[in-house]
C-alpha positions, -999 to 999 in steps of 0.1 A, spaced: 185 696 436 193 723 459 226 723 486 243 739 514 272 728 534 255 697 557 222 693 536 210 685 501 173 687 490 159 666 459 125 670 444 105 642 424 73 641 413 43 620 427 49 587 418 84 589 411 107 557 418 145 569 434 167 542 440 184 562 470 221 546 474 223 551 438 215 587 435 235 596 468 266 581 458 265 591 423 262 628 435 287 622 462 263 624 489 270 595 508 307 608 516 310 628 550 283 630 574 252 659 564 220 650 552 200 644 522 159 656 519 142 637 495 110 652 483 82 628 463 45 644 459 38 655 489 61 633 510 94 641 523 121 621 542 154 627 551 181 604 551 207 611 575 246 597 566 259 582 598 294 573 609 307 540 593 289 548 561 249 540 572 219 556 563 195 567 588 160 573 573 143 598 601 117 628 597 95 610 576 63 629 562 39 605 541 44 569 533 73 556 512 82 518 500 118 511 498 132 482 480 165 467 492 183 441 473 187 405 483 196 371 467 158 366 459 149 394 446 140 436 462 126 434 488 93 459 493 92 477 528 69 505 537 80 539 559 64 557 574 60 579 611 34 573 632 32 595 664 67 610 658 85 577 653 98 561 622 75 529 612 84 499 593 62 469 578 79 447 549 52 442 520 63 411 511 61 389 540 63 358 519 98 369 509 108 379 541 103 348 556 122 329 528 151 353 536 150 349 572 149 307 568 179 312 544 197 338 574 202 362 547 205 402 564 188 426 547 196 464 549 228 461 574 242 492 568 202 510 575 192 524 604 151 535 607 150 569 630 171 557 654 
């Protein structure tokens, strides 16, 4: 992990799983606005902290799957940019339609390049 004032950069190898509000807030990363860079394989995104606590997950090189936590289970969704905006598809569409008949909001305090 490298650092400077407003930013933080952390490489992983390809393949690697990063369970991201873990890693932030057990570094500290989450306090304060700034930035974190998180490097896997090739890809890179960069998770900017917003006001209010959120994450916004913008510059996105490569393809990632996030999982977010719900009452069913993590639930899959894929990232990616496509012609310089931030993409996202949930994997598990089977899941995310149980969740949304049971009203359940999933990654409130996420923003996707916005």
């Amino acid at each position: 992990m490298e650092m400077d004032n407003d930013t933080s950069l952390w490489e992983f190898s390809e393949g690697s799983t990063v369970e991201v509000a873990k890693a932030l807030e057990g570094r500290g990363s989450n306090r304060g606005l700034g930035s974190n860079i998180i490097k896997i394989g090739d890809g890179e995104i960069e998770i900017r902290n917003e006001e209010g606590g959120k994450r916004n997950y913008i510059d996105i090189s490569g393809r990632f799957e996030i999982g977010f936590p719900t009452s069913i289970g993590k639930l899959r969704i894929a990232v990616y940019n496509d012609e310089k905006q931030v993409q996202v598809r949930v994997v598990d569409k089977e899941m995310w339609l149980k969740l949304q008949t049971k009203g359940e909001e999933v990654a409130k305090d996420c923003l996707f390049g916005e």
